[in-house]
C-alpha positions in Angstrom: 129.1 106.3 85.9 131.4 108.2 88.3 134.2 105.9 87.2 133.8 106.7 83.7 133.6 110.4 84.5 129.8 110.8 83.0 128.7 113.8 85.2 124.6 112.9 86.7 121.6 115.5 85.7 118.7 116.2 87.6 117.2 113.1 86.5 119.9 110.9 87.3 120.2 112.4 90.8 116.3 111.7 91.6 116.5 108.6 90.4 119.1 107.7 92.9 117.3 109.5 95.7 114.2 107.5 94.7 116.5 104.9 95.3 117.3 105.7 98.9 114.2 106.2 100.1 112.6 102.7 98.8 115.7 100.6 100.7 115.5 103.3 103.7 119.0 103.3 104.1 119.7 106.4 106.0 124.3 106.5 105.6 123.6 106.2 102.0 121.1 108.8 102.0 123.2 111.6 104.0 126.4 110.4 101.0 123.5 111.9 98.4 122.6 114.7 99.8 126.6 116.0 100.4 126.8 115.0 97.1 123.3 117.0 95.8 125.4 120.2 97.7 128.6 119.9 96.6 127.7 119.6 93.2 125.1 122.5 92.5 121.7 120.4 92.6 120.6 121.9 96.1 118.5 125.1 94.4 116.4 123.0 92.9 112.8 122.1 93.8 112.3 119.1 92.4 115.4 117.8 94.4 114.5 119.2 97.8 111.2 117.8 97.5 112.9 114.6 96.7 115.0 114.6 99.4 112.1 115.5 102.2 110.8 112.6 101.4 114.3 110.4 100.9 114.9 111.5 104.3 111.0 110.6 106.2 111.3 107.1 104.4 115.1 106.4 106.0 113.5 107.4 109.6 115.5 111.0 109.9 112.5 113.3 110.4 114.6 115.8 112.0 116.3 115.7 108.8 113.3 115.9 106.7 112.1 119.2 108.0 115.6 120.6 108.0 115.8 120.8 104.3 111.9 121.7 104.0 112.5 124.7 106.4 116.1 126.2 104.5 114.2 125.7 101.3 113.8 129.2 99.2 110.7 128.2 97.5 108.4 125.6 98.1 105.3 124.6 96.4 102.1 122.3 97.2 104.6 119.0 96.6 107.1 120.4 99.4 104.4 120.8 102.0 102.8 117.8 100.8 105.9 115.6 101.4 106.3 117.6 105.0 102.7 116.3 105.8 103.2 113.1 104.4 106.6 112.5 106.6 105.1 113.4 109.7 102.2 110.8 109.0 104.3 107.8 108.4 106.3 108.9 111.6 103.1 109.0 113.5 103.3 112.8 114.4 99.7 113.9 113.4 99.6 116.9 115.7 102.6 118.0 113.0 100.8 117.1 109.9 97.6 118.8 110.5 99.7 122.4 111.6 101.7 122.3 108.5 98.3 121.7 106.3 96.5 124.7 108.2 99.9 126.9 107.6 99.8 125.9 104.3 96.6 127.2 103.7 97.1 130.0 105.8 100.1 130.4 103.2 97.3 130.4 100.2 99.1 127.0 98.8 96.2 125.0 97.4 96.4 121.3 98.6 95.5 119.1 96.3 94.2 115.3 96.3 97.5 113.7 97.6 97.5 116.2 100.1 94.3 114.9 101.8 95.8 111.2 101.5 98.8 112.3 104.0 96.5 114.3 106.0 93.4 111.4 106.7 96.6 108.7 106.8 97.9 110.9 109.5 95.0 111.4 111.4 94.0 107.3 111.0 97.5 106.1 112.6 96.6 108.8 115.6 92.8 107.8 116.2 91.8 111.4 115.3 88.7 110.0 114.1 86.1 113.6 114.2 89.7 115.0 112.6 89.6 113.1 110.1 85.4 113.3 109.4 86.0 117.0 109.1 89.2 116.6 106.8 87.3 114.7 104.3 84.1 116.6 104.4 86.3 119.7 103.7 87.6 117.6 100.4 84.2 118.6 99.0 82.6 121.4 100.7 85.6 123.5 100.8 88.5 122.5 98.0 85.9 120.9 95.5 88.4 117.9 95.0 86.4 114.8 94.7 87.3 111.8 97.3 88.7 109.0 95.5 89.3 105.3 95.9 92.6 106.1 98.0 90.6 109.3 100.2 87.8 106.4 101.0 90.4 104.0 101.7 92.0 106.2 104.3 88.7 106.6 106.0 87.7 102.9 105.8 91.5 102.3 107.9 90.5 105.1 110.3 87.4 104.2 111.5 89.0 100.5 111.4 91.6 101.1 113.5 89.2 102.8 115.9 87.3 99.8 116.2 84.7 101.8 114.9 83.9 98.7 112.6 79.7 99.3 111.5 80.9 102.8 110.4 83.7 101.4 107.8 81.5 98.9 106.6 78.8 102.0 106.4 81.1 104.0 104.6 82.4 101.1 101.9 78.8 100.0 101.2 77.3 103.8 100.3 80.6 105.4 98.9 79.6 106.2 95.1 82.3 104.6 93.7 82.7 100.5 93.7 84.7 99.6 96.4 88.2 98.0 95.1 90.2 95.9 96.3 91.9 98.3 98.5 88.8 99.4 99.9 87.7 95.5 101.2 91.5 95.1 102.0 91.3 98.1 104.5 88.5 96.4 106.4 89.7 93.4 106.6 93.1 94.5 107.9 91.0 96.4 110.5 88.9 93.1 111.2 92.2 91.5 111.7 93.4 93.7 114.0 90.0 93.4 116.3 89.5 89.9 116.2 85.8 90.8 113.8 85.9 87.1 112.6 82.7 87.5 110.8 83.1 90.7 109.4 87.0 89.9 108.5 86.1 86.7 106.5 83.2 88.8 104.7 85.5 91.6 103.4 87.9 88.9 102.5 85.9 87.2 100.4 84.7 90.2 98.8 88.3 91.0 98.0 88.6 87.5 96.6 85.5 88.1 94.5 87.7 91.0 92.9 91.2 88.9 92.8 91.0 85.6 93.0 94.5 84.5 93.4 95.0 87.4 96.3 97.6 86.3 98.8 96.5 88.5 101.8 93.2 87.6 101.2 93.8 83.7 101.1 96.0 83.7 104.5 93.4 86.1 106.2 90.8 83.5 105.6 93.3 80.8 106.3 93.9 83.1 109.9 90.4 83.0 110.3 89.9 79.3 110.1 92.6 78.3 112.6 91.9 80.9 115.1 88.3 79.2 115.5 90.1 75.7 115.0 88.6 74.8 111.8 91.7 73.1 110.6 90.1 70.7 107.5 89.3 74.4 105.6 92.8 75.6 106.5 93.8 72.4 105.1 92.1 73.2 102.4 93.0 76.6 101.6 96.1 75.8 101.8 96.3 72.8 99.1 94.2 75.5 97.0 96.9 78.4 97.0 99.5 75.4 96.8 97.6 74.4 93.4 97.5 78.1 92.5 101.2 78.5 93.3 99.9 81.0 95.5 102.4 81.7 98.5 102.4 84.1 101.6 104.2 86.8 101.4 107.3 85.9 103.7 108.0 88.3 106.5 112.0 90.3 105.5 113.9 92.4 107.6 117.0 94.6 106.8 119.6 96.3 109.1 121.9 98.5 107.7 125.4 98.8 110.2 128.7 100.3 109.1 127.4 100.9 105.3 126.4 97.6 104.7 122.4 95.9 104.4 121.8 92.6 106.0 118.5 90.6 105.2 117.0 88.3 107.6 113.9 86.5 107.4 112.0 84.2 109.8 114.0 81.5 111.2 117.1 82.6 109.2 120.2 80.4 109.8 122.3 82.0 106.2 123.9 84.8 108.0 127.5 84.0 108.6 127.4 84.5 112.7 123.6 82.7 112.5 124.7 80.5 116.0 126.2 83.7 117.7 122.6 85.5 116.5 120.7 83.3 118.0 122.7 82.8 121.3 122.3 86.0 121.1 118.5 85.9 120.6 118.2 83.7 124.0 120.6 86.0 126.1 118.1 88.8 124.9 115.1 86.8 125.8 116.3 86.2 129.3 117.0 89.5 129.9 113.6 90.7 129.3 112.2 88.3 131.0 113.6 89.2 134.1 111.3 93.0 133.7 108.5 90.9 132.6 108.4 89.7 129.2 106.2 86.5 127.8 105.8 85.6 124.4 103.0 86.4 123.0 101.9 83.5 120.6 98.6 84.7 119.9 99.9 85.5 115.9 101.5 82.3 115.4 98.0 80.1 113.9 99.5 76.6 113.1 98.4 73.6 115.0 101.7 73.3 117.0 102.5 73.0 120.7 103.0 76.3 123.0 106.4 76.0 123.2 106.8 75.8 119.3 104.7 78.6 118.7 107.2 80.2 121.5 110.0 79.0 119.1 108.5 80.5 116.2 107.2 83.9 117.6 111.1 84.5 119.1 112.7 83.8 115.6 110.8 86.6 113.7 112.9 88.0 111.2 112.7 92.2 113.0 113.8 90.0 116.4 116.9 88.8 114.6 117.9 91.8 112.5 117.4 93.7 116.4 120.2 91.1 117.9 122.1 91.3 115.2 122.3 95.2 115.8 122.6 94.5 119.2 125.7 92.7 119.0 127.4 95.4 116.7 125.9 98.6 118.3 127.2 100.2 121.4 125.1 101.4 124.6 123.2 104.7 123.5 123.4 104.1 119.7 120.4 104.4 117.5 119.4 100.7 115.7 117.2 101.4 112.9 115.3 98.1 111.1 113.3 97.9 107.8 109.9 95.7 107.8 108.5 94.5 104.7 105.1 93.8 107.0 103.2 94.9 109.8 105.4 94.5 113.4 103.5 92.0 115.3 102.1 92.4 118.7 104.7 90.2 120.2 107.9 92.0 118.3 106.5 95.7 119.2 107.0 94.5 122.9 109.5 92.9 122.7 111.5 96.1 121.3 109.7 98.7 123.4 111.7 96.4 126.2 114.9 96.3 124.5 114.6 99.8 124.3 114.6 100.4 127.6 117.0 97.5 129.0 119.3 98.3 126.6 119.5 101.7 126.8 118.9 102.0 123.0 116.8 104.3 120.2 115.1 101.9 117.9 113.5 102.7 114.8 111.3 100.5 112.6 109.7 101.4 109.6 107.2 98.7 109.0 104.6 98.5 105.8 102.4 100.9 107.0 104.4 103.5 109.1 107.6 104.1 111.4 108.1 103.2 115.2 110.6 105.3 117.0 111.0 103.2 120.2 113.3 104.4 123.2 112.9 104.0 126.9 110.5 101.3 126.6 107.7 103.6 125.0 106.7 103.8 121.1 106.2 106.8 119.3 102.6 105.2 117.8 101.3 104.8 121.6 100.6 101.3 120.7 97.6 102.6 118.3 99.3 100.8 114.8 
């Protein structure tokens, strides 16, 4: 488009901020936001907004609230997109300031508001925060809770292991519980180790969508962790049938303006044997301040030392070693997830972090780590 000379309009730029923010690449996003200056699209709302949230989704908070803070006007979506960055990074104590300021401010929140500020208390265990947040919804804002407000609650009392009251909560909410809903508490069950609850809600979600995937391989989790490997067997020649496959676990690093993919056990990468060298040198290092696998996630009827194998070639492990071999002492690695960071992985870079001497920053399904000195940002509550 440049090439041809066709100058971008507001749409075109938001499209490509849009962009940015979904691949979480942060170089690319700074080159749009020069570009957004230079070029007389920084007065306008829409594109500030756009770029608060470009920049919480690449992991530059700092960055985030920079642009928030020199805006000249900002309505409900600006402080909304404030709030919803410093959920995703974790910083609750943030998110519920700016939503008090912003009604201090006499800035109406609205329905997406309350998503960012119940997600923000669930990833920080605010639980009574959170009761009081929602209650508010109706008795104070008149904006009815829906599926999403619900959903948000059903994750925060799951996360607090507060299981009874999220299956309270899904069974007398007035509206039918969706598949979101059941998925919430059975993420939560997952989490806990509530077998019998877990494969309830899963079921229930399977009742709704037959052919879903999480559903099918939390069931299938279920099954091996009590050893019941004839139904895993069985569930898994059923999703074969179905052409039903698990969503495979993806990683991207972004280093010197280039993306690299990796998933589990990836041997395509051009330097794979120097990656995983790379891998074991890492391994032994942290081993040496205390580090064991944790195989407790891997559920296949293998040996200990494969599931060892398997747990150390996760595709976040290998995008981190790639980074490790490219990045200097006292630079910042940042890492895209496409699921949730494992037990095993989140220690295994808290460590890094701090034998390394490194700033590491993941931004997984649900939210970002910021890991550095051998200490997360979520306070291993994720």
């Amino acid at each position: 488009m440049q090439v041809l000379g066709i100058k971008p309009d507001q749409v075109t730029i938001l499209s490509v901020i849009s962009a940015c923010a979904r691949l979480g690449v942060l170089d690319r996003a700074n080159w749009i936001h020069m570009y957004v200056d230079k070029n007389g699209f920084g007065g306008a709302l829409p594109v500030n907004n756009a770029l608060i949230d470009m920049y919480a989704k690449c992991g530059n908070l700092g960055a985030a609230r920079g642009v928030f803070e020199k805006m000249q006007s900002r309505n409900v979506i600006s402080w909304t997109s404030m709030i919803n960055a410093f959920a995703i990074h974790g910083d609750a104590s943030n998110a519920l300031k700016f939503f008090y300021q912003m009604k201090d401010e006499n800035i109406k929140p609205n329905g997406v508001t309350f998503v960012g500020v119940l997600y923000a208390c669930s990833h920080a265990g605010l639980v009574e925060e959170g009761r009081r947040t929602f209650a508010s919804m109706t008795n104070e804002h008149n904006i009815t809770p829906k599926h999403e407000h619900y959903g948000c609650m059903v994750d925060l009392f799951g996360r607090a292991n507060l299981l009874r009251d999220a299956l309270e909560l899904v069974e007398t909410m007035p509206l039918a519980p969706n598949v979101v809903i059941w998925g919430s508490l059975m993420a939560a069950c997952q989490i806990h180790g509530e077998n019998e609850l877990g494969e309830f809600a899963a079921k229930q979600v399977l009742e709704l969508e037959p052919d879903h995937d999480g559903a099918l391989v939390q069931l299938s989790n279920i099954y091996a962790k009590d050893r019941r490997w004839q139904d895993v067997g069985e569930l898994r020649n059923l999703m074969k049938q179905r052409g039903i496959s698990k969503e495979r676990g993806c990683s991207w690093i972004e280093l010197n303006n280039q993306v690299y993919e990796f998933v589990m056990a990836d041997k395509k990468h051009e330097q794979a044997d120097k990656i995983y060298e790379k891998v074991d040198e890492v391994v032994k290092e942290l081993k040496l301040v205390g580090y064991t696998p944790n195989t407790s996630s891997v559920l296949v009827d293998v040996e200990e030392e494969g599931k060892k194998e398997v747990v150390l070639w996760h595709s976040e492990k290998l995008a981190l070693c790639y980074g490790l071999m490219s990045e200097g002492k006292g630079s910042c690695i940042r890492i895209v997830k496409n699921l949730r960071v494992c037990e095993d992985c989140h220690t295994f870079i808290k460590l890094v972090s701090k034998v390394y001497g490194m700033e590491i920053i993941v931004r997984d399904r649900t939210r970002f780590h910021h890991y550095k000195a051998g200490v997360c940002s979520c306070n291993d509550y994720w």
